[in-house]
N, C-alpha and C positions, 0 to 999 in steps of 0.2 A: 240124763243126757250129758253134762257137763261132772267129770273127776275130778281131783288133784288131789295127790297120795306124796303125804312130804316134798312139797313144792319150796325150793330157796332158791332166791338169785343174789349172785354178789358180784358186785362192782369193783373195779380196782382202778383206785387213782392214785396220783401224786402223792396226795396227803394220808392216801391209806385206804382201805378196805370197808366197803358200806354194803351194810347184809340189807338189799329194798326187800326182799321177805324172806321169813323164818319157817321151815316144816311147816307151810300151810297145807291141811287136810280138808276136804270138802267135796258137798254133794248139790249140783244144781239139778231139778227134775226136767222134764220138760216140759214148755208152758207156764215156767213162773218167772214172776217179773223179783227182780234182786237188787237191790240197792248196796252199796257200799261206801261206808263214810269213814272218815278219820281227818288227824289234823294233814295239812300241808308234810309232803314229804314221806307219808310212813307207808306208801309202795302202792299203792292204790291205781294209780296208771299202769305200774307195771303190772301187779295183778289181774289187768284187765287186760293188758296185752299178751299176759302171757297168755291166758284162756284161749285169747281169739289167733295164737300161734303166731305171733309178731317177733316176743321175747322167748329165748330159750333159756328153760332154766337150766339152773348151773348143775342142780340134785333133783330129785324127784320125777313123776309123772303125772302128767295132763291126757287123759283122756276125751272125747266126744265119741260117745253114741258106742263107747266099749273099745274104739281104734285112738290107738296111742297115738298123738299129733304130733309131738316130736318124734318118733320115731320114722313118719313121712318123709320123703326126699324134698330139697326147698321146692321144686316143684309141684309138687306131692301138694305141700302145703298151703302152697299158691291157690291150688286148683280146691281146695278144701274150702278157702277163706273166700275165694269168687264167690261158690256153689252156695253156701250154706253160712254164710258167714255176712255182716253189716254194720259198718263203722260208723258211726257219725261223734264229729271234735267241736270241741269248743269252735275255735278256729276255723271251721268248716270243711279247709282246705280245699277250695272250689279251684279250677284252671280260670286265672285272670280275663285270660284271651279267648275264652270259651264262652257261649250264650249257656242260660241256664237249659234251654232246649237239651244242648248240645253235652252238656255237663253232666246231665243225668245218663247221656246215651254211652259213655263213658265206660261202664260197668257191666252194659249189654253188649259194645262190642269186644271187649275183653272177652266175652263169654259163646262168642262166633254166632252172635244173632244177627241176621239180615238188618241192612239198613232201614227197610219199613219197618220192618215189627221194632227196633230202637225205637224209633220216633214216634210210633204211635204209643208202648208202653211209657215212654217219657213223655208225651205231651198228657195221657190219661194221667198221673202221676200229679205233673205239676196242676193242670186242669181242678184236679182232685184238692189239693192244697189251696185253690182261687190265686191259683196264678199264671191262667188260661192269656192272659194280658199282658204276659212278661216274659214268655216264653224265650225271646230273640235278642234279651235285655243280658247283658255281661255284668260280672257280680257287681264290678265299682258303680253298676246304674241301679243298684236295689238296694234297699232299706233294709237294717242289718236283720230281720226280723224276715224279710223274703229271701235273703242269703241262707236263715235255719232253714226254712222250708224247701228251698232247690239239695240242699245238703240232704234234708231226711228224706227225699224222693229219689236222691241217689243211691241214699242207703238201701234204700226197700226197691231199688229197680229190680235185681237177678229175686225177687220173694226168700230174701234169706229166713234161714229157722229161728236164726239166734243175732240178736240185734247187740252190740255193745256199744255206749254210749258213754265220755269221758267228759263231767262237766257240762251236759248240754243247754244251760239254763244260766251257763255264766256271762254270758253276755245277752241278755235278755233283760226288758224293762218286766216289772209283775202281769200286765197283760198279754205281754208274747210268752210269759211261761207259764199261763193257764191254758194258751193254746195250745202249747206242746205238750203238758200233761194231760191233757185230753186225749191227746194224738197216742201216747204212750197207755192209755188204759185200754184205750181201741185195739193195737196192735195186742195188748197181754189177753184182750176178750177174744181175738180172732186164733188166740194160741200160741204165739209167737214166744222163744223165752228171751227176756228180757234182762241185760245185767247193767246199771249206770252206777258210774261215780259220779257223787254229787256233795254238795256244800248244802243244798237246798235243802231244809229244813220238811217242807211238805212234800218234797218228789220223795227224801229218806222214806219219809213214812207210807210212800204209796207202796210199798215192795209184800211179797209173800214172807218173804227174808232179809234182815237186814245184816250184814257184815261191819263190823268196827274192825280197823284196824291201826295198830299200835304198832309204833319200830317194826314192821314188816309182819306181825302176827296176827292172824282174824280169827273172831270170836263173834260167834252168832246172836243176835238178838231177839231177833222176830222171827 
């Protein structure tokens, strides 16, 4: 499903020149879930973005499903990342001013669904999550742990193929991240492929595959 055939990105700042990855080569299938770990810094966000067609690499090529994704027009790629494509951050990144109702509906009107069918796949969504009681509540009125939940129900609104996930377990006490690695072994049982950066020592290890990466380079583990 997922390529990358000598993938490098380099940064240029003030102080000089930062290679965040080096001729990464690799193969994700489809339907497996993938972990990626390393220390602080050694490209791992970016590697994730680049996959999911955020970052453009500087060398190389990123394929999905055999179609070059840089090669797409930013359109192009827009309409790739709606379609088939599912973000969820650390950070959330929910609209302040939004109910979580209305936050989820976000990614279906982007996508030119009717207003009903928005509201009823986000209300099944959040419903789904036990948060059928919070639906009208805006993020600053929920507990940082129903903020992940309205986030992953917006990820999974358009049924993306391929889920990416950066950190999702860094702002979580130990029992909001057993709930989410649940949620996560669900989605890789229903086929979904699944790629996270993480710090977490047992979500690394729930993967098909596990990716290390060092100063920008990944080597496979599992």
């Amino acid at each position: 499903m997922i390529k990358l055939e000598s993938v490098s990105k380099t940064y240029r700042h003030k102080e000089g020149v930062v290679h965040a990855l080096s001729d990464v080569t690799l193969s994700i299938e489809k339907g497996k879930l993938v972990t990626i770990v390393g220390p602080s810094g050694c490209g791992k966000t970016t590697l994730l973005l680049t996959i999911g067609g955020l970052v453009h690499p500087t060398t190389g090529k990123v394929s999905l499903d055999d179609k070059s994704v840089y090669d797409l027009s930013v359109k192009g790629r827009a309409e790739l990342r709606l379609k088939r494509v599912g973000f969820l951050f650390q950070t959330f990144n929910l609209i302040p001013y939004l109910t979580a109702l209305d936050n989820v509906c976000v990614p279906l009107y982007l996508a030119g669904k009717v207003i009903d069918e928005q509201r009823k796949r986000a209300r099944e969504l959040l419903e789904g999550f036990g948060l059928g009681g919070r639906l009208e509540h805006k993020p600053a009125e929920l507990s940082i742990g129903q903020q992940q939940r309205v986030a992953l129900a917006r990820t999974l609104a358009n049924d993306p193929e391929l889920v990416l996930a950066d950190e999702p377990t860094g702002n979580l006490d130990p029992a909001m991240t057993g709930e989410l690695l649940s949620t996560f072994r669900k989605l890789h049982e229903a086929g979904k492929t699944i790629v996270i950066v993480t710090h977490n020592c047992q979500l690394a290890d729930e993967g098909d595959m596990r990716l290390e990466l060092r100063e920008g380079r990944a080597a496979v583990r599992k």
